[in-house]
C-alpha positions, 0 to 999 in steps of 0.5 A: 848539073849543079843541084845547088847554088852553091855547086853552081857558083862552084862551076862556073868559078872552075870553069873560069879558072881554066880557061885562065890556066890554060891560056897561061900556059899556053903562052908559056909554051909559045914564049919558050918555043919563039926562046928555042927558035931564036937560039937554033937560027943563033940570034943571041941578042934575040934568045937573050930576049926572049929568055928575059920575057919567057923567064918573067913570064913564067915567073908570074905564072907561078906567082898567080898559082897556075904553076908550081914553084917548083915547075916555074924553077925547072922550066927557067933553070933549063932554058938558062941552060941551053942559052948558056950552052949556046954562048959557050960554043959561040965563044969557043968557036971565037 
């Protein structure tokens, strides 16, 4: 326990904060996961979607500071990437 009122305030406001990262990158998870689902069932209208929410989504995150810049770049770069990977072989297969 908190020996000062200070430590104490300092506890709860941790405490806070993670219940907030984590819900964030929980939904991060969940919207890159509905992303990934749609682009093996070949939605591409749904993935492009999907990938316009989870981009800006996880944009925000990282903007709030629960993500690194840097992590909020990777993650976006290679959902852009398999949802390119994707459109390329629809269109060869055209």
């Amino acid at each position: 326990m908190p020996q000062h009122k200070s430590a104490a305030k300092a506890l709860r406001q941790s405490e806070k904060r993670r219940l907030r990262n984590r819900a964030i990158k929980t939904r991060v998870k969940t919207l890159t996961k509905r992303f990934l689902k749609s682009l093996e069932e070949g939605d591409l209208s749904k993935a492009e979607a999907y990938f316009k929410e989870a981009q800006s989504y996880i944009q925000k995150a990282a903007s709030k500071g629960t993500l690194h810049w840097r992590t909020a770049a990777r993650k976006i770069s290679r959902l852009a990437q398999k949802l390119n990977a994707h459109k390329q072989t629809l269109s060869a297969q055209a």
